[in-house]
LUMKOL-381484 format. One record per atom (N, C-alpha, C, CB): x, z, y. Coordinates in steps of 0.02 Angstrom, whole numbers, plus 50000, padded with zeros to 5 digits. Each point is the difference from the previous one (the first is absolute). Glycine has a CB too. Example, Ala and Ser with C-alpha at 12.3 -4.5 7.8 and 13.67 -1.06 7.14 Angstrom:
BEGIN
506605039049716;499555000050059;500455000050060;499055006249941;500774990250112;500425000350059;499615003750055;500594989249968;
! end
This chain:
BEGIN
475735002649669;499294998449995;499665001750066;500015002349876;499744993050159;499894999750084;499104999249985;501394992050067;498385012749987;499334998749989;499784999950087;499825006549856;499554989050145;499784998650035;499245002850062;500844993649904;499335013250049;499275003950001;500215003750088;499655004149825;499784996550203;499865003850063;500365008849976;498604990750041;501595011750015;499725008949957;499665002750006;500555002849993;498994996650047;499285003549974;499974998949951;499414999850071;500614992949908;499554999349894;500565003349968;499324985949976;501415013350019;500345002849975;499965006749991;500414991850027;499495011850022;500065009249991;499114999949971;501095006550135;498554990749879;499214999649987;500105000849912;499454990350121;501075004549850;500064999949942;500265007049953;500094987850045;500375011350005;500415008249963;499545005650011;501294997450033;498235003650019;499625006049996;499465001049935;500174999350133;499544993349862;499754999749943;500385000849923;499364993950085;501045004849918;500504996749940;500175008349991;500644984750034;499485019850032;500315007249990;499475004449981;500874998550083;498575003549934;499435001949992;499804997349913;499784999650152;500154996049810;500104996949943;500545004249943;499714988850080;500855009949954;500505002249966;499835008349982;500834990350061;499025014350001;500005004250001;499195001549963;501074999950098;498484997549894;499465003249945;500204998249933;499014999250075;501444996249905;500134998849947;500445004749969;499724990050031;500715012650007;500405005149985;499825005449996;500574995050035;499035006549995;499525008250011;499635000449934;499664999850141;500124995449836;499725000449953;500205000449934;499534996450073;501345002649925;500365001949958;499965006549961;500514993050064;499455010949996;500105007549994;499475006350016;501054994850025;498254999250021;499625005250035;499745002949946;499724994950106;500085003849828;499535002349949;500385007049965;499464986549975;501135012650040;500425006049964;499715007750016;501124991950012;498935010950055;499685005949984;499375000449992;500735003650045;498804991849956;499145000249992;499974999549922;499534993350120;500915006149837;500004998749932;499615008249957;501314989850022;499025016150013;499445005249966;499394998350035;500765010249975;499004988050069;499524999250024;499264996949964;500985000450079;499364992849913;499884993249978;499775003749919;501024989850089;499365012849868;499895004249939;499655002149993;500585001549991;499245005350056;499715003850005;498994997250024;501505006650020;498584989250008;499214996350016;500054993949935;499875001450167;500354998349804;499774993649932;500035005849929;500834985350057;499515021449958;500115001949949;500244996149937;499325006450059;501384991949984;500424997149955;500505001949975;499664993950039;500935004549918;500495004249955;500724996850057;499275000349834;501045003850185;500854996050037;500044994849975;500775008450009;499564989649932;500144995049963;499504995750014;500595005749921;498794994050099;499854994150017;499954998550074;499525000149895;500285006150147;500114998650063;500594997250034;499315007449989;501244994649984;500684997549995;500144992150027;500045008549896;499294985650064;500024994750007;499974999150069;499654998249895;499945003750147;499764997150049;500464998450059;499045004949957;501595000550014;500684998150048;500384995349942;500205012850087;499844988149885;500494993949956;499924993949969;500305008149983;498894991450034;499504992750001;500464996750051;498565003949980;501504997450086;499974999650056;500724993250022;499305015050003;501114992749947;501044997549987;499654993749957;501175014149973;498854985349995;500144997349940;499504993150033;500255012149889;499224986950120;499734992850030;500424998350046;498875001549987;501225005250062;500104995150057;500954998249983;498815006550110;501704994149848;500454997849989;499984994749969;500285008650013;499454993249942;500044991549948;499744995050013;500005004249923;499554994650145;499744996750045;500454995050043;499255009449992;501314997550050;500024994950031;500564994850010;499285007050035;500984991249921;500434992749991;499594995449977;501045004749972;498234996350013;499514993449956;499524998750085;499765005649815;500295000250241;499644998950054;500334995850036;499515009449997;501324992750014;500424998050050;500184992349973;500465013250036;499534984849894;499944991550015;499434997549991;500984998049969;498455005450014;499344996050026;500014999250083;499235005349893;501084999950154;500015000750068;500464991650019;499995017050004;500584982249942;500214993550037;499944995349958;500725004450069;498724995349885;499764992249997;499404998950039;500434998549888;498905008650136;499454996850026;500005003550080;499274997949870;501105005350138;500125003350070;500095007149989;499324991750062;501185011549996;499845006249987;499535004150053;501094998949937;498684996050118;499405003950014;499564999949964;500174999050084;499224996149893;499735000349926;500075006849972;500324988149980;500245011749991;499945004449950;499925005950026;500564994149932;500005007450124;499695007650033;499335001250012;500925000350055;498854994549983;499405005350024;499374999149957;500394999550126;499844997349812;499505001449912;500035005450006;500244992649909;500675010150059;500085005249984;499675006650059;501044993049926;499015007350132;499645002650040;499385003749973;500494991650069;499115002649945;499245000149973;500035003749913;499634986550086;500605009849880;500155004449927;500075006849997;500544991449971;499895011150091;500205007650014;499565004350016;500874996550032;498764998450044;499365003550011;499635003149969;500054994450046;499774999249882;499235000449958;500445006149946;499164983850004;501235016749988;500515004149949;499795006650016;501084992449994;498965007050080;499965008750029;499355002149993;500824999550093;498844994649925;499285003650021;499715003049936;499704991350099;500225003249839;499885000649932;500505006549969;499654985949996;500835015250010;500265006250003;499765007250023;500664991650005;499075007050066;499645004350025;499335003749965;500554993450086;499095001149897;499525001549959;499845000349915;499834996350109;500905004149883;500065001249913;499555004249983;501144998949985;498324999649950;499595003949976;500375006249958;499194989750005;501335006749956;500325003749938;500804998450005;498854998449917;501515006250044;501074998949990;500244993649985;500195010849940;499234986250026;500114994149979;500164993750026;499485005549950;499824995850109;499684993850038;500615001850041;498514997849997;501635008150039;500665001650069;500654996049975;499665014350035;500404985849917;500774996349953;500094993950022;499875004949888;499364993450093;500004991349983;500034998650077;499124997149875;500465004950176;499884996950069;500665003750030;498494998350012;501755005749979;501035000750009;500334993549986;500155012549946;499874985549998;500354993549965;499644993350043;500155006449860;499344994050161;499884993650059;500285002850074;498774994949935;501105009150065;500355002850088;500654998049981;499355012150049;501054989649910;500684997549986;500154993649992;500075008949958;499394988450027;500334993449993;499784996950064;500024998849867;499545003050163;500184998150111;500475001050003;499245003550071;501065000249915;500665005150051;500384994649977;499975015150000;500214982749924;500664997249985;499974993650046;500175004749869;499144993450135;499854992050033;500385001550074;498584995949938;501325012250080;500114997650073;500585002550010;498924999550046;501325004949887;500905000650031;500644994050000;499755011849952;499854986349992;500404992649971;500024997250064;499564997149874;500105000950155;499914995250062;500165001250088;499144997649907;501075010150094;499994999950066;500564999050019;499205005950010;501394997649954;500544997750038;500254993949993;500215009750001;499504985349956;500014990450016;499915000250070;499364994049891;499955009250104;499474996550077;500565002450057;498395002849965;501865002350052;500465001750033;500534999750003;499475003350002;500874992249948;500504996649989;500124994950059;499805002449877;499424993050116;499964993750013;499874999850080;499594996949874;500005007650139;499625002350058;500585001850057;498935004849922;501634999750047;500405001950048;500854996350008;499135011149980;501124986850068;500744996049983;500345004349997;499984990650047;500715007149944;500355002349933;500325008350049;500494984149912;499445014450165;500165004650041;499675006049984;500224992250076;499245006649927;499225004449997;500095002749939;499124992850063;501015006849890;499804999349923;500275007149970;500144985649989;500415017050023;500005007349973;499685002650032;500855001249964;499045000450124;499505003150036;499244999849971;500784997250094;498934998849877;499484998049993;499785003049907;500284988750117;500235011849843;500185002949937;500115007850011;500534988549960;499675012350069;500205006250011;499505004350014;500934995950032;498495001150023;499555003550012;499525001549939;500214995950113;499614997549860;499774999949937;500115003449933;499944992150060;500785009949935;500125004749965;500065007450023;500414990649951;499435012250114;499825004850009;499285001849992;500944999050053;498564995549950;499345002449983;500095000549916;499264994050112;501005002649868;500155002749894;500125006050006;500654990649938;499685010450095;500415005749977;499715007650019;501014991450014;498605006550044;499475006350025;499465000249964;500264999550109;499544991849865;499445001949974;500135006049948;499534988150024;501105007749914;500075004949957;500175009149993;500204987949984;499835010850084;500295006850008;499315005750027;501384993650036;498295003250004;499195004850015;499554997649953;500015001150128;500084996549835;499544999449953;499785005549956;500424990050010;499945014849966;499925008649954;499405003350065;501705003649929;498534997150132;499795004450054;499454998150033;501025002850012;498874988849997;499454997550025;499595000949948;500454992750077;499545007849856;499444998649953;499745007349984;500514988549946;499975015950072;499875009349973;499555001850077;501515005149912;498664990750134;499595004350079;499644994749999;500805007350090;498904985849875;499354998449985;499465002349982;500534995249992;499745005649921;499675004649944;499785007750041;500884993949887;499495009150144;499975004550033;499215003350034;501264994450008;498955001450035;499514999750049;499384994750001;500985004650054;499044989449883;499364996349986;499815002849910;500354987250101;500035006249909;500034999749924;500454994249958;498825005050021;501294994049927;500334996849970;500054992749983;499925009949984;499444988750036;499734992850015;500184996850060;499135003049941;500874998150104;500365002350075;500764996449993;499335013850017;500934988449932;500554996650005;500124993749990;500215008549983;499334989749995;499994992549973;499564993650052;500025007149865;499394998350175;499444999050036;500584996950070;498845011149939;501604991750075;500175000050077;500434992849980;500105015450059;499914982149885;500374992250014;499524995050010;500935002049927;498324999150071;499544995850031;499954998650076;499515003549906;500374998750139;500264997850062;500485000550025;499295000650012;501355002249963;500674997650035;499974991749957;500885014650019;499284985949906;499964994549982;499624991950016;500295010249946;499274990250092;499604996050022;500174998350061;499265003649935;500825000950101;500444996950080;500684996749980;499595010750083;500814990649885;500554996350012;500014994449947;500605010050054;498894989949902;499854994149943;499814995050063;499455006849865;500004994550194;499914994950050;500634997650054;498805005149986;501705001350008;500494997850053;500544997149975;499695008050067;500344992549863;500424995849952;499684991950003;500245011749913;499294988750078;499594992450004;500024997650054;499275002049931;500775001050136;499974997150051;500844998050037;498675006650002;501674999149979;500714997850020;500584995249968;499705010250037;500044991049889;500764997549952;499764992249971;500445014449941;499934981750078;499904993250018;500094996349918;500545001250148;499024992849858;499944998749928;500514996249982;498895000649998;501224999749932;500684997549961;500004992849999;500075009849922;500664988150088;500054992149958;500185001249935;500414993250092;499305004949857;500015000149932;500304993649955;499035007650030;501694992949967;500384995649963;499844998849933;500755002950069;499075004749896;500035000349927;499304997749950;500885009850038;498664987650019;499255000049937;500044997449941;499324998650077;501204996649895;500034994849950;500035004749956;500524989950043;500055017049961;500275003049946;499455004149963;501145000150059;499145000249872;499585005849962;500105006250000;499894993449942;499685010550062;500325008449978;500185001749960;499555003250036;500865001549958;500505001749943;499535004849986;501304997450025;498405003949918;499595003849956;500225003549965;499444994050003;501105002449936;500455003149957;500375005750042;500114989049929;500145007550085;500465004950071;499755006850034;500284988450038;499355009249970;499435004550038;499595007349962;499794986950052;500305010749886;499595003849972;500525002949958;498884993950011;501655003949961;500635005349945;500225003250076;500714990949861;499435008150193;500145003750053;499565005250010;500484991150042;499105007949967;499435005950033;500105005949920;498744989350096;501005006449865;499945007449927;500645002749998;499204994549904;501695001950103;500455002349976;500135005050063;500364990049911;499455007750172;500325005450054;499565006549982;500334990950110;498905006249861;499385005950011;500455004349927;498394991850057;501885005849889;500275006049944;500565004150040;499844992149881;500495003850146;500605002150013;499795007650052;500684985649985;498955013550086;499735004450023;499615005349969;500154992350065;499495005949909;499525004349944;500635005249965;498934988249961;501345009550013;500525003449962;500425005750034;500044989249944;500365007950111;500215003350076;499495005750003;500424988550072;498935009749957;499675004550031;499885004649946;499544992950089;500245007849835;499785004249967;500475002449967;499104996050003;501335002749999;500845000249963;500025009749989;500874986350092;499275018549975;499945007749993;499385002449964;500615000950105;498674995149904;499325000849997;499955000649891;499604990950162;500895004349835;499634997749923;500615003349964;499244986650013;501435011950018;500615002049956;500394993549987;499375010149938;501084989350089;500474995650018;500284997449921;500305006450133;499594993749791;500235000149963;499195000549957;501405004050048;497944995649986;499424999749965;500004992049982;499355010950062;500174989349885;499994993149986;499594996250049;500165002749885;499424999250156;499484995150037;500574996450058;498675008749987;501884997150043;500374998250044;500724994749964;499445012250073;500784987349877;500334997149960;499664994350003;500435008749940;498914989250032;499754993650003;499934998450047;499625000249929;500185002750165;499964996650040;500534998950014;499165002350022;501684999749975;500404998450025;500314994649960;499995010250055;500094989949872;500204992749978;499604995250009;500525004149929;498774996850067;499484993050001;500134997150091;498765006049890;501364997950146;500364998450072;500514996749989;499705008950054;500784993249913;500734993749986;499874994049970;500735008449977;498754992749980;499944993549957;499604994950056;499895006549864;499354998450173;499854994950027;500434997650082;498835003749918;501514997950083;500544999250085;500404994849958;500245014050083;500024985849865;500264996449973;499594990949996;500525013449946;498964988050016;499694994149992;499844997650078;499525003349873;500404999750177;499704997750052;500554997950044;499005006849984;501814994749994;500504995650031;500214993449958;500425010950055;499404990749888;500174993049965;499284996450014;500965004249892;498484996550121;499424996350029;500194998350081;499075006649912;501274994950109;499964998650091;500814996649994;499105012850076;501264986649870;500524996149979;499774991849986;500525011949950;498954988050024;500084994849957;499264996450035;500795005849873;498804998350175;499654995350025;500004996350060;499585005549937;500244989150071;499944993250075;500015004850046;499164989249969;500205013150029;499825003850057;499775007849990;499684988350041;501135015649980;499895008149994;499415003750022;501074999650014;498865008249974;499585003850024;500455001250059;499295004549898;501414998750075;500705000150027;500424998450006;499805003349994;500394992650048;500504995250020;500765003650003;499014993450070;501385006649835;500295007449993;500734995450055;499485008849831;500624984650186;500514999450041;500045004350059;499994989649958;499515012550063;500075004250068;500695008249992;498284995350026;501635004949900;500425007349983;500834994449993;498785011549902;501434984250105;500434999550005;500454997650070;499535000149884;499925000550158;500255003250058;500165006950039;499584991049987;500985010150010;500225006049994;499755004950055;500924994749941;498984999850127;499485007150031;499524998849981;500325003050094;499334994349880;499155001549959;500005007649945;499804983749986;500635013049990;500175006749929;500225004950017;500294994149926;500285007350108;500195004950050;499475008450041;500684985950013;498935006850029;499485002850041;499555002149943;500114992850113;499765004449849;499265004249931;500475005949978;499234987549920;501445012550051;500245003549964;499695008150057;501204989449927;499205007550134;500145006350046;499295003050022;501164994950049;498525003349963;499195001150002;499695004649938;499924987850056;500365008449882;499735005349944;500565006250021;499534990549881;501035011350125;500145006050007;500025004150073;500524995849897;499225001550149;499785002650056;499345004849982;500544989450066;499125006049894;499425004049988;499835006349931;499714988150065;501015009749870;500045007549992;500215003450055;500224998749893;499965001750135;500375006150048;499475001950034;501154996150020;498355000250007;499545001850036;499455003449974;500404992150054;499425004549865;499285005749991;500485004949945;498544990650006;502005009950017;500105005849917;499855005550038;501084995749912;499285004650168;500005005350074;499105000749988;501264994150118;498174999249900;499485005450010;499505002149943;500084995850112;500405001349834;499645005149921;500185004250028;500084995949883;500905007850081;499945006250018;500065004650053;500164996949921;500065001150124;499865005350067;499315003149988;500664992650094;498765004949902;499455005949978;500075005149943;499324991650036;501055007849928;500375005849945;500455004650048;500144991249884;500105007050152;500605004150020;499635004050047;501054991949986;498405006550049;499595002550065;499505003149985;500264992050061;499445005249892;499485004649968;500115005949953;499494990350013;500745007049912;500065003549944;500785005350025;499274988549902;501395008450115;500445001350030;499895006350047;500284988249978;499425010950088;500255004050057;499285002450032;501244992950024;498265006549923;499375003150018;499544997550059;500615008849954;499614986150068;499724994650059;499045000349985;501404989449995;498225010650049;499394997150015;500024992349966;499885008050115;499544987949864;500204992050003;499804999650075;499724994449868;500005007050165;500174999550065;500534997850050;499425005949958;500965002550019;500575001250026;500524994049978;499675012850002;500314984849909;500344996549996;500034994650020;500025005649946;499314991150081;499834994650025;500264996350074;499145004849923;500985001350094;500325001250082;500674997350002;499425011250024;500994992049903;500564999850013;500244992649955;500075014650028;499384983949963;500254992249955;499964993350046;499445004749880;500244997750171;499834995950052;500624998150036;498885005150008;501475000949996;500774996850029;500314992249974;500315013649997;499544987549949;500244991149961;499644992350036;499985007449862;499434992850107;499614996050052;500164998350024;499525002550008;500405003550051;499944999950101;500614996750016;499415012550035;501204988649920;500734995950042;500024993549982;500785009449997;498794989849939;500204993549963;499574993750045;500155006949863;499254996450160;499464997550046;500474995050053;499105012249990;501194992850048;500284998650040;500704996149995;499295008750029;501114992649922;500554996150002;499964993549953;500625010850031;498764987749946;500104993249963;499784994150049;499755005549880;499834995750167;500184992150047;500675002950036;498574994050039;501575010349982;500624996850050;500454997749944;500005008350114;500134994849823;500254997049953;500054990149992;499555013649958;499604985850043;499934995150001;500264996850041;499335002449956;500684997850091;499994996250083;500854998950006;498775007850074;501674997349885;500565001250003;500344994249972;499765011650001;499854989849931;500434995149950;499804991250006;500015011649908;499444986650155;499904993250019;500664999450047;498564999149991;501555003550018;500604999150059;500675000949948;499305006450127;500754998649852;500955001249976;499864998149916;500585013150097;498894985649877;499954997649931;500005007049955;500674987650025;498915009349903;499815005749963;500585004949959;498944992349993;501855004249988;500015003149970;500405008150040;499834987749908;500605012850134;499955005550043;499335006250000;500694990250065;498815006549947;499475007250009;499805001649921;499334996550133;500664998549823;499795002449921;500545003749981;499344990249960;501435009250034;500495004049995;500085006650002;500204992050029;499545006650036;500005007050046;499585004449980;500264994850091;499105001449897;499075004349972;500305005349925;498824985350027;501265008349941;500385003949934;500395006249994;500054990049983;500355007950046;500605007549995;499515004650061;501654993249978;498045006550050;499555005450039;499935002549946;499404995950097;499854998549865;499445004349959;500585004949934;498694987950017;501965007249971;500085004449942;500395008350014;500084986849932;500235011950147;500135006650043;499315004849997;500884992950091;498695004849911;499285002750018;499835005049952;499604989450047;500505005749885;499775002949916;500415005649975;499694988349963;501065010950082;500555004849977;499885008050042;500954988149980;498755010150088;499745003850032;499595005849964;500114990550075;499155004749888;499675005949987;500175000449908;498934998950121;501554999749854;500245002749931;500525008350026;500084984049928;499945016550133;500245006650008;499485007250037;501164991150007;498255004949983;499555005050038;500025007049960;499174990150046;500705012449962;499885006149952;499235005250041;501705000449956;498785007649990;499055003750015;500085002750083;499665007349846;501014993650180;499855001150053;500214994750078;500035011449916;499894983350080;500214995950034;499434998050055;500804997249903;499265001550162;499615003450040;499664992050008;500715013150059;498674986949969;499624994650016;500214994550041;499305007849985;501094993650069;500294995550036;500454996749961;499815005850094;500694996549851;500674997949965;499314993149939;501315017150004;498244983849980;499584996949954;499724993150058;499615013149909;500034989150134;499774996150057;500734993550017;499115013050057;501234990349945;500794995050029;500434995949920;500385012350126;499214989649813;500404996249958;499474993849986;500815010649945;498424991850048;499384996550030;500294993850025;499325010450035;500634991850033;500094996450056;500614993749997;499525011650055;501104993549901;500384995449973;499754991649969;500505012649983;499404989249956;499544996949955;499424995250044;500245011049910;499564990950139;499394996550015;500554995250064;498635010949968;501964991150049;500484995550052;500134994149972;500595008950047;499744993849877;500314994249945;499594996549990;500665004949945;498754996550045;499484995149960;499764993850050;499505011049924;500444992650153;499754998250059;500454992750011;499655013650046;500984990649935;500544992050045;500104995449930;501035007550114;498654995849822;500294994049955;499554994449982;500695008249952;498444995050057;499604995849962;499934993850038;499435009349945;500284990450125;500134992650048;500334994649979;500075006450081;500734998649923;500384993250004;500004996849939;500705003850082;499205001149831;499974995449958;499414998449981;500905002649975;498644999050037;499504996749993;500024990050048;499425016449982;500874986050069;499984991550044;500444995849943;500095003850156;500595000049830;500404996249962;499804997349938;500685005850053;498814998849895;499764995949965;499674995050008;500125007049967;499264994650094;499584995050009;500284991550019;499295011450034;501354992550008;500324993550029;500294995949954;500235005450094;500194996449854;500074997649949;499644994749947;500445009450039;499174991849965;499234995449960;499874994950052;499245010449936;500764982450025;499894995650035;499405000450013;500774994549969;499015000650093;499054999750029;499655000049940;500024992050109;500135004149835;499525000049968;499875004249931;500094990250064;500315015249963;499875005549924;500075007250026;500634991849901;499015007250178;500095005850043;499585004249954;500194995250129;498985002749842;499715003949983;500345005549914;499024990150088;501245005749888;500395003849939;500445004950015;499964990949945;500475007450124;500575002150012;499525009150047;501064983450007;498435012749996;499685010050025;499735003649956;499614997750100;500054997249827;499975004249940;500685002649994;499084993549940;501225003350042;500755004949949;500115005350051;500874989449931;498915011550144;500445003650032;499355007150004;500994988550076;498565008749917;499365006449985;499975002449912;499074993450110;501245002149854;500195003449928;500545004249982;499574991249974;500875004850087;500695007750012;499865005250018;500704994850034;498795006650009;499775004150035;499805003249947;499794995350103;499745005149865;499575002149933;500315002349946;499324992650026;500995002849958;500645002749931;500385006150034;500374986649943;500105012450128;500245004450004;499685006749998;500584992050040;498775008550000;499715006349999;499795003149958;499854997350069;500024998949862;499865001749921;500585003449983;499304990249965;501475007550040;500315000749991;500515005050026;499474991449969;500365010750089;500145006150041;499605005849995;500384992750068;499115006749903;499705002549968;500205005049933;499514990750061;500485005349906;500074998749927;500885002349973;498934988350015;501505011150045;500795004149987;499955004550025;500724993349998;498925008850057;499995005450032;499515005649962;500304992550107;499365007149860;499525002049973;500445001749934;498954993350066;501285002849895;500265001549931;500515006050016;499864987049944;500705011550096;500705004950017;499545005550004;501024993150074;498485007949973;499685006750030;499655002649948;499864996650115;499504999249850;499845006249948;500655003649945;498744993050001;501595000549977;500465001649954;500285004650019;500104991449965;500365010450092;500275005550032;499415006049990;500764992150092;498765012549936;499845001549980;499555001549941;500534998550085;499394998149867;500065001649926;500515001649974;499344994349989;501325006250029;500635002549971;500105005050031;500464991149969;499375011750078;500155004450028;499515005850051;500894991149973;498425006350010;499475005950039;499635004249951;499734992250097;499875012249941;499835005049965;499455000450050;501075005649934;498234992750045;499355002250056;499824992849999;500375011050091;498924988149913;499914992050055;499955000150048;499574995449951;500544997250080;500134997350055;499535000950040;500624993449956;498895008950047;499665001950036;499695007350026;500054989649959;500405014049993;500075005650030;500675003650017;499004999949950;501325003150081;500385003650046;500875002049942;498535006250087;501284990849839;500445003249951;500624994950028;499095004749878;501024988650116;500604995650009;499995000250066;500014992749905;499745009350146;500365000350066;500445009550006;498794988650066;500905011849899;500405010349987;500724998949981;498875007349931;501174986550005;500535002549973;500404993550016;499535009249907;500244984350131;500314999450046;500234991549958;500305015550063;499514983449856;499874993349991;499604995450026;500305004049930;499284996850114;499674994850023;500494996750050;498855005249979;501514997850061;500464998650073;500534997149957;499775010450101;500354990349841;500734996849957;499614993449959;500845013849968;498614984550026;499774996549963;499844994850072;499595008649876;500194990950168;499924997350066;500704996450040;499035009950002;501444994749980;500564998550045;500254994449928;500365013750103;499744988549837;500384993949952;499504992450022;500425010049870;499014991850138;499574994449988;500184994550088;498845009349898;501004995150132;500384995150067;500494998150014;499535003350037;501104999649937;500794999949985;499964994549961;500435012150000;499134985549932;500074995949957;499874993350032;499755008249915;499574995250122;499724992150040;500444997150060;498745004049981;501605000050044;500404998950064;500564996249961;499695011150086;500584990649868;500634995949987;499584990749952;501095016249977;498434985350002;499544994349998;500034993750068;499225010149931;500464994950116;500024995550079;500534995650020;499515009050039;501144995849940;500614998150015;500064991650006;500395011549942;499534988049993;499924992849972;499804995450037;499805003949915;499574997950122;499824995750066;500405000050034;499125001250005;501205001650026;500504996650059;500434993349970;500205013050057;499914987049868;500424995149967;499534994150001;500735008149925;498664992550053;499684994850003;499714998350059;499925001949900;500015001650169;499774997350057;500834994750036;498825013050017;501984991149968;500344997850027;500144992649956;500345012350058;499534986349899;500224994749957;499504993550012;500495009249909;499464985750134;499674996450019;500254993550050;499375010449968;500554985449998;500354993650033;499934999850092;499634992649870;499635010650150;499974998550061;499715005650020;500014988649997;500145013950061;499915005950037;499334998350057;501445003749981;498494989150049;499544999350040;499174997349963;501184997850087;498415003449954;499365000249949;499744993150003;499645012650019;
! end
């Protein structure tokens, strides 16, 4: 796929397209520590403040495979820089929530910008960059995801901090607005093959409720009781409706999801490996704050310092990653990413109470190497995979991998760990009793040990792929 663009407009695009990526992602997570906050000024109960981060999951997933082929029947600039503007008005109206209520609802429109504009960017940069360019250009792009998601706890606690809590939502009005104009001015308008077609509605809609149960379920799963009835119904009414919504995208003219793309084996491959790249990745920054805080008596400060090691390498090694795998092809550096990250996970399943900061910093660092050299190259390979005209679907499914997995890295990592200590502590976790007697460091190490041999799996599914070049 050869493009014709200058590079000024080209990198013009990606700065915008990266800047985008990266508030959309921030916003994943920025609300998390302002959540006592946020409570505490509405005088509201957890359980409902709760929403305003899981409004957030839950729109902006089930979104975006109904964004990413509206992106390629009416354009996917169009649709981005809607969604843009949607994000904007999301934040600002956010900002000024009167009540818990109103913050929920104007969450659930900020989210549904975001899905508009995740669905769509890595099309636009698909298209924008040739096939040389194209992990370089992904790569970078998935390092602003990945930072966003990652300063998002710390940027929103030294907001709240030092303004206030509104603040956090306030500062996406003029970043958002400059690059909504430099998006409009650089990323060149679509030829639009598809106007004739209809939208898949059906599709669209048993998708969104069955991914939104399925998550719902995931996320509240430790919260409600894995065996409660509310979580029982969201998890079968999720099978039933995932079910109806493949025999609906079976049997209609014109899909939401064009399910032939999964029987190309690097299409399916690359999603598979993506969803378990990314347990591996958020199960590390759930619990590493258990192990640093509750664990080894850390500052969140202090812990903050030392989580940064992940990041900072991943920062850095996912374009040369990128840049790498345009030249020697993807499947070599995804291979390689894998067995890092799951070296990484095995790393810190042996930390214990006295294991010194540097030995934590270097399994970090691990983890943030693997992740660095794997996401680029499969991210290009999926994209490359999807013909021109289902680029925009082919960046939903690959931003729904993203999502599921992190629910889901979540959600195993989370179950092994409380369960472990409920069988075996004495004190809560938040005070000094399970790091004394030394179950918290045994409940931590099974849980990364579990996830690391999880990872494994990715190397099988990154090496198993008809074509190695992107």
């Amino acid at each position: 796929m050869e493009t014709g663009l200058e590079s000024t407009q080209k990198w013009g695009i990606l700065l915008a397209i990266g800047v985008g990526t990266f508030m959309t992602a921030l916003d994943t997570s920025v609300a998390n520590t302002v959540l006592p906050v946020i409570g505490k000024s509405f005088n509201a109960a957890i359980t409902n403040v709760e929403w305003v981060v899981t409004i957030y999951l839950l729109v902006l997933s089930g979104l975006l495979l109904s964004f990413g082929r509206l992106g390629d029947m009416r354009g996917h600039k169009t649709i981005y820089l809607s969604g843009f503007g949607i994000f904007i008005a999301g934040s600002l109206l956010s900002g000024i929530a009167p009540n818990i209520v109103s913050l929920i609802a104007f969450r659930g429109l900020q989210a549904l910008g975001a899905a508009m504009l995740a669905a769509n960017s890595p099309a636009i940069l698909t298209k924008s960059f040739p096939a040389q360019q194209r992990g370089q250009a992904l790569g970078l792009q998935a390092t602003m995801t990945y930072l966003g998601l990652i300063a998002g706890p710390s940027l929103g606690g030294w907001l709240a901090s030092l303004f206030s809590w509104r603040v956090v939502f306030y500062i996406n009005i003029p970043v958002g607005l400059v690059f909504l104009w430099l998006g409009n001015h650089f990323i060149p308008g679509d030829t639009i093959h598809q106007q004739a077609e209809k939208f898949d509605f059906p599709g669209a809609i048993t998708f969104m409720l069955g991914l939104g149960a399925l998550l719902l379920g995931l996320n509240k799963g430790e919260e409600w009781g894995w065996t409660s009835i509310p979580i029982l119904v969201l998890l079968f009414g999720a099978i039933i409706l995932l079910s109806v919504f493949i025999y609906v995208e079976k049997h209609s003219k014109q899909p939401m999801l064009d399910l032939s793309l999964f029987k190309k084996l690097p299409f399916s491959m690359t999603t598979a490996s993506a969803i378990l790249n990314y347990i591996g990745v958020y199960s590390s920054i759930f619990l590493m704050p258990f192990y640093l805080i509750q664990g080894r008596g850390f500052t969140p400060a202090q812990a903050g310092l030392i989580l940064t090691a992940q990041p900072l390498v991943m920062a850095v090694v996912a374009p040369i990653s990128g840049t790498l795998s345009d030249r020697i092809g993807t499947r070599l550096p995804a291979v390689f990413g894998m067995a890092v990250l799951s070296t990484g996970l095995f790393l810190l399943s042996r930390l214990g109470a006295q294991s010194e900061i540097k030995t934590m910093m270097m399994a970090l660092a691990v983890i943030g190497l693997g992740t660095g050299a794997f996401i680029s190259p499969n991210n290009s390979a999926l994209m490359g995979s999807a013909p021109t005209s289902r680029q925009g679907i082919a960046a939903g499914i690959l931003a729904t991998a993203r999502n599921f997995g992190m629910v889901l890295g979540v959600g195993i990592a989370g179950a092994i760990f409380t369960t472990t200590l409920t069988r075996g502590g004495s004190g809560s976790i938040y005070t000094g009793g399970l790091a004394q007697n030394g179950v918290i460091f045994t409940a931590l190490g099974l849980s990364f040990m579990t996830v690391s041999l999880i990872t494994i799996l990715g190397v099988f599914t990154s090496m198993v792929r008809v074509t190695s070049k992107p």
